[in-house]
N, CA, C and O atoms as a GROMACS GRO file, in nm:
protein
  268
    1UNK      N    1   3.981 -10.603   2.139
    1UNK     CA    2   3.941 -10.706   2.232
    1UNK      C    3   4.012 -10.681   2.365
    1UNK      O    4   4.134 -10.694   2.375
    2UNK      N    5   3.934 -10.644   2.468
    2UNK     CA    6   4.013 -10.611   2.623
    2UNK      C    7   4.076 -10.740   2.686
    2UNK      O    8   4.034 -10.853   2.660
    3UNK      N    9   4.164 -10.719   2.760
    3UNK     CA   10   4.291 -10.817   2.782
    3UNK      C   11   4.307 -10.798   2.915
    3UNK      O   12   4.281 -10.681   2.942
    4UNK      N   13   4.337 -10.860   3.009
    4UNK     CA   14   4.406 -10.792   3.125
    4UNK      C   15   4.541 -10.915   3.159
    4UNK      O   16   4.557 -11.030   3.120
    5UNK      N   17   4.606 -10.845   3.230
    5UNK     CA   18   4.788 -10.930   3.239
    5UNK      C   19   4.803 -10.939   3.416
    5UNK      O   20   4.812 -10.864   3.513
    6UNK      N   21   4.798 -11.099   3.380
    6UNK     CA   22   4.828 -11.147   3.516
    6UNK      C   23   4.954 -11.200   3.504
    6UNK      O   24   5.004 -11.240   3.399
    7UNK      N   25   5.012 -11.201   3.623
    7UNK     CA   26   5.200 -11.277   3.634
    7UNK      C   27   5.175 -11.425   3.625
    7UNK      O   28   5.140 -11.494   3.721
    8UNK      N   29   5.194 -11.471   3.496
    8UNK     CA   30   5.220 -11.609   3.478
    8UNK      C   31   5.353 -11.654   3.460
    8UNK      O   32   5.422 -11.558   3.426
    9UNK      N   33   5.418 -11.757   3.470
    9UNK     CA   34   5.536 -11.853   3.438
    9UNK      C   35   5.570 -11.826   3.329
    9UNK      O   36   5.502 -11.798   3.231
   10UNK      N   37   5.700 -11.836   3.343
   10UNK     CA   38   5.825 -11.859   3.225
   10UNK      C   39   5.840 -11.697   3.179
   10UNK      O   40   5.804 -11.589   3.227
   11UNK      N   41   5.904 -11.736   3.072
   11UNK     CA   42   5.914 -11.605   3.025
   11UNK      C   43   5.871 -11.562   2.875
   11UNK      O   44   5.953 -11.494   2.814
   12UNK      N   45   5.783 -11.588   2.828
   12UNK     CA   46   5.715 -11.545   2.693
   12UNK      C   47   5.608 -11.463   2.718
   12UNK      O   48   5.567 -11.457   2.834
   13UNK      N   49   5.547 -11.388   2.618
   13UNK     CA   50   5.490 -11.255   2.668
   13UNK      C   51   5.380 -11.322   2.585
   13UNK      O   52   5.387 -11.375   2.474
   14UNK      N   53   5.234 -11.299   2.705
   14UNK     CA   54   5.122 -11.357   2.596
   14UNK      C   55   5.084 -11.279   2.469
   14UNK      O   56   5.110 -11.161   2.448
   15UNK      N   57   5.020 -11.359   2.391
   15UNK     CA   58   4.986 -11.284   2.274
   15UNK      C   59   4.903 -11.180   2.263
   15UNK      O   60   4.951 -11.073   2.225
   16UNK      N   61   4.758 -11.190   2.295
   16UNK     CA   62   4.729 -11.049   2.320
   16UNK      C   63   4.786 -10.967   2.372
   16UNK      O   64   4.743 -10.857   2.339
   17UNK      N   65   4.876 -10.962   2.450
   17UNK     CA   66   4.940 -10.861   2.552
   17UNK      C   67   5.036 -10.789   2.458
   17UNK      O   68   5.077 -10.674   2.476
   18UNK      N   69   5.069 -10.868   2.360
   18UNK     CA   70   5.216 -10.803   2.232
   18UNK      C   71   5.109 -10.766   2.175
   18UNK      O   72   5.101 -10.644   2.184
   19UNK      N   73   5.028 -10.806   2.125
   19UNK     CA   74   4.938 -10.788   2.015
   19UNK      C   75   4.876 -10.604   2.009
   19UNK      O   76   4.866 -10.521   1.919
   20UNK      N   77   4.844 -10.606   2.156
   20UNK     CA   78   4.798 -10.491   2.240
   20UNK      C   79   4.879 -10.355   2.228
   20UNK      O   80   4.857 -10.237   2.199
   21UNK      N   81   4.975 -10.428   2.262
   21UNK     CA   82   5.098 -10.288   2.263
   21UNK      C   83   5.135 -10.274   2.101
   21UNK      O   84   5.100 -10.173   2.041
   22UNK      N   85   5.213 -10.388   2.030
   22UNK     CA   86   5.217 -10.330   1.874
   22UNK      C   87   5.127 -10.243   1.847
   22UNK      O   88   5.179 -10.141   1.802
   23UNK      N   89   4.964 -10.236   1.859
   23UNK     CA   90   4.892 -10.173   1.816
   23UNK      C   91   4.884 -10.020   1.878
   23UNK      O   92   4.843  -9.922   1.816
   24UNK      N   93   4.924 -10.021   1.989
   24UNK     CA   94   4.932  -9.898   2.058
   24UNK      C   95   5.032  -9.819   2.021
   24UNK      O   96   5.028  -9.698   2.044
   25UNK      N   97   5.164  -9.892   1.943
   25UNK     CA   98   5.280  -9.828   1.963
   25UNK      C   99   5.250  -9.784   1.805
   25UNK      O  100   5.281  -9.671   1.770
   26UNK      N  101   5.198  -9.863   1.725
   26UNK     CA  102   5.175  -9.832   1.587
   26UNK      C  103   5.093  -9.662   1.582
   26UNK      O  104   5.134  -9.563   1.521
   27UNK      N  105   5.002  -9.672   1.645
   27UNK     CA  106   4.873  -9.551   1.680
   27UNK      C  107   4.901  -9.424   1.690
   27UNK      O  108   4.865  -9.319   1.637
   28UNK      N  109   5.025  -9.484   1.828
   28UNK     CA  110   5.114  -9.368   1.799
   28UNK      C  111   5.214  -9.299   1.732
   28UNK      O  112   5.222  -9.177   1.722
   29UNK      N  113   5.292  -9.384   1.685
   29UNK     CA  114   5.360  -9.348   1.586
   29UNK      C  115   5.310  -9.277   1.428
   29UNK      O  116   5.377  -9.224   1.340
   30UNK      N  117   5.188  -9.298   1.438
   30UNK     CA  118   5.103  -9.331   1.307
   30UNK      C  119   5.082  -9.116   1.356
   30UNK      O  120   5.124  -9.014   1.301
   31UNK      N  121   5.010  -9.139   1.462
   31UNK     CA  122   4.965  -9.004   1.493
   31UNK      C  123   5.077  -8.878   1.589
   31UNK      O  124   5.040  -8.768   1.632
   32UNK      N  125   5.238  -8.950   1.602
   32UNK     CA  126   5.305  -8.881   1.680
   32UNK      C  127   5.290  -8.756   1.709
   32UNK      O  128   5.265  -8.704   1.818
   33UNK      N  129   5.314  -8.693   1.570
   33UNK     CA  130   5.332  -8.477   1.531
   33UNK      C  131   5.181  -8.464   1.622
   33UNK      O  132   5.170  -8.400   1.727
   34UNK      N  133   5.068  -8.542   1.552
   34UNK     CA  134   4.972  -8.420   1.638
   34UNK      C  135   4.961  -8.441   1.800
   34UNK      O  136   4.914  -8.360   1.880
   35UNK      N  137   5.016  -8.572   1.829
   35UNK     CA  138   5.018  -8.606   2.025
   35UNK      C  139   5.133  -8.530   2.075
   35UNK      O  140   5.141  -8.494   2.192
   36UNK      N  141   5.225  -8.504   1.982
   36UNK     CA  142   5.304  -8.407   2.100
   36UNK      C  143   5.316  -8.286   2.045
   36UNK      O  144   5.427  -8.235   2.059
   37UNK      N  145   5.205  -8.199   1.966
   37UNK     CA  146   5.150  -8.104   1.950
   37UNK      C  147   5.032  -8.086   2.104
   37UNK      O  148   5.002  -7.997   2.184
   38UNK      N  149   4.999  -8.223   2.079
   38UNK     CA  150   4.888  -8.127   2.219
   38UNK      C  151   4.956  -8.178   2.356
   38UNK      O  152   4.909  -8.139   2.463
   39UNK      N  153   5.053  -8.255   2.352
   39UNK     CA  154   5.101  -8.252   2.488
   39UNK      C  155   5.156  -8.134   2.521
   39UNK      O  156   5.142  -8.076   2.630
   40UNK      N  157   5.245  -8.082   2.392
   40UNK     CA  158   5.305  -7.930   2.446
   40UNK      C  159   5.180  -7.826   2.515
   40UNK      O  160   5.175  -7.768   2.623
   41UNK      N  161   5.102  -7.830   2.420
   41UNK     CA  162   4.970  -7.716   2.423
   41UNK      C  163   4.931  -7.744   2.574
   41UNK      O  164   4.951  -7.665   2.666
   42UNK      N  165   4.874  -7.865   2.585
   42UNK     CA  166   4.838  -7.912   2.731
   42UNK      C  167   4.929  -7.865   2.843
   42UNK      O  168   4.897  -7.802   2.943
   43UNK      N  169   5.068  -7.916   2.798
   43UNK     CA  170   5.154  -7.911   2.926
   43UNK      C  171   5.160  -7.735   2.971
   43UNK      O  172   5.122  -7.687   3.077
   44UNK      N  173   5.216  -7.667   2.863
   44UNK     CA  174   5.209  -7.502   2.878
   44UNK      C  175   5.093  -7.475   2.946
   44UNK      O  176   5.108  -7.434   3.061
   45UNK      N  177   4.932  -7.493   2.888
   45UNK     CA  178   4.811  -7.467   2.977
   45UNK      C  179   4.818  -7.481   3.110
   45UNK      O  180   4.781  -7.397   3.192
   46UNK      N  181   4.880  -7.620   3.141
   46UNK     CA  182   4.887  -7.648   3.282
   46UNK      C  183   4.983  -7.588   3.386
   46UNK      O  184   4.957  -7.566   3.504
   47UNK      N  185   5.100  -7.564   3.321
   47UNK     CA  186   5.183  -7.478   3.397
   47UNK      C  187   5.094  -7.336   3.425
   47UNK      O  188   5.054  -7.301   3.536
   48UNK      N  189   5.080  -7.284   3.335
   48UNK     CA  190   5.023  -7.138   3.312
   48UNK      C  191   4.905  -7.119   3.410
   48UNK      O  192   4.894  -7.011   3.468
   49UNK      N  193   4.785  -7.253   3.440
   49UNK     CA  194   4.736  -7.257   3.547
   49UNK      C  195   4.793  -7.247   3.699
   49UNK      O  196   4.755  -7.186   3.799
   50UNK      N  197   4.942  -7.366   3.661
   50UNK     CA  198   4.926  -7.395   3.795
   50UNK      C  199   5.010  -7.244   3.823
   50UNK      O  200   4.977  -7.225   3.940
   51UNK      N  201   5.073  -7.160   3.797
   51UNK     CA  202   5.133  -7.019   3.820
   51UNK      C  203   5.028  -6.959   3.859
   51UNK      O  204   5.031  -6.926   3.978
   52UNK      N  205   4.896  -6.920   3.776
   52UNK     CA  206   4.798  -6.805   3.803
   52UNK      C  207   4.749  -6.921   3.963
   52UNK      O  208   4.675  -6.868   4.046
   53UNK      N  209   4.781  -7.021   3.980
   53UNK     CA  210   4.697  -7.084   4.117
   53UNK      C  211   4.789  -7.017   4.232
   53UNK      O  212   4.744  -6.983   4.341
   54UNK      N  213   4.938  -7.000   4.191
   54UNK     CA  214   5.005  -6.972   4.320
   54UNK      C  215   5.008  -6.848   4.336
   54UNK      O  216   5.060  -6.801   4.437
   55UNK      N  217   4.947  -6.758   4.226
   55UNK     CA  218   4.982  -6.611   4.239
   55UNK      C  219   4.888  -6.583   4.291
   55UNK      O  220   4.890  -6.479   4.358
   56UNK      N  221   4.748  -6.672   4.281
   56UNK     CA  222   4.595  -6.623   4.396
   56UNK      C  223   4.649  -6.673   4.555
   56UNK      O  224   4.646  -6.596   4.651
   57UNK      N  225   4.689  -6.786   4.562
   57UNK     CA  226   4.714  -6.818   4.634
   57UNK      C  227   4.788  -6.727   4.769
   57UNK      O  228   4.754  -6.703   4.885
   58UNK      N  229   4.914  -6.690   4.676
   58UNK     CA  230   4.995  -6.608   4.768
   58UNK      C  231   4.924  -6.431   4.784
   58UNK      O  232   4.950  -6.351   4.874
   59UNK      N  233   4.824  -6.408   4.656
   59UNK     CA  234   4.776  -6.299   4.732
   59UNK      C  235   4.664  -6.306   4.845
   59UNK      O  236   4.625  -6.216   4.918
   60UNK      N  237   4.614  -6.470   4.838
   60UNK     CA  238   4.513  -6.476   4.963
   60UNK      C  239   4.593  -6.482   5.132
   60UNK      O  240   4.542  -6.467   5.243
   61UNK      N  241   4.719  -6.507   5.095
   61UNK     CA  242   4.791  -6.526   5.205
   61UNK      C  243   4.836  -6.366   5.273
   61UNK      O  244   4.836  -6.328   5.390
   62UNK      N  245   4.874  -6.290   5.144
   62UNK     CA  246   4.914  -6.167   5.135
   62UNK      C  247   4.787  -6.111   5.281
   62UNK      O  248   4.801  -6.098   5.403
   63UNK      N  249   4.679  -6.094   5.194
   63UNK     CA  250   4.559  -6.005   5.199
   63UNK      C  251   4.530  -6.050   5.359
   63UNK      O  252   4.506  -5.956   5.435
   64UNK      N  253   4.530  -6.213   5.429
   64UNK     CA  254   4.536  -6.266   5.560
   64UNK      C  255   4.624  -6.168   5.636
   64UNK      O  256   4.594  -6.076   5.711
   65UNK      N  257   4.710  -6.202   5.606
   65UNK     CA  258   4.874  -6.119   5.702
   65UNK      C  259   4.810  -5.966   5.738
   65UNK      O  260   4.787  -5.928   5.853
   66UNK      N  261   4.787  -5.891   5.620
   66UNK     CA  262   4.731  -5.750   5.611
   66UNK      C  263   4.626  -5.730   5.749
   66UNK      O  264   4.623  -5.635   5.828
   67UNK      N  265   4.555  -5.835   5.746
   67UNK     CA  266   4.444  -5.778   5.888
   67UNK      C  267   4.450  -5.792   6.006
   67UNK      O  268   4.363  -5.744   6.079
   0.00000   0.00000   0.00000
C-alpha cells in the first residue's frame, strides 16, 4: 500500500511509515548475499566503464593536440 511522509507533530513515527521500512529492512535482510553479490558485480562494471570512458577520452584529447 503506497504511503508518502509529510512532517507532522510530535514525535511518533506513523504507522505505515514503520510498517514500510520493517518490510524493506526484512527484504533485505531476507535477500542480503545475493544484493551485495550484485552490488559488487555492478559496482566493478561501473568502474571498469568509467576507466575505458577516460582512456577514450584522453586518447580523443591525445589525437586533438597531435594536429
Amino acid at each position: 500500500e503506497p504511503c508518502s511522509a509529510v512532517l507532522g507533530y510530535g514525535k511518533k513515527v506513523d504507522k505505515s511509515i514503520k510498517n514500510g521500512l520493517n518490510w524493506l529492512l526484512n527484504n533485505i535482510a531476507k535477500d542480503y548475499e545475493a544484493i551485495s553479490e550484485r552490488v559488487q558485480r555492478d559496482t566493478a562494471e561501473q568502474k571498469a566503464q568509467e576507466e575505458q570512458d577516460k582512456k577514450e577520452r584522453a586518447e580523443r584529447v591525445r589525437r586533438i593536440r597531435e594536429e
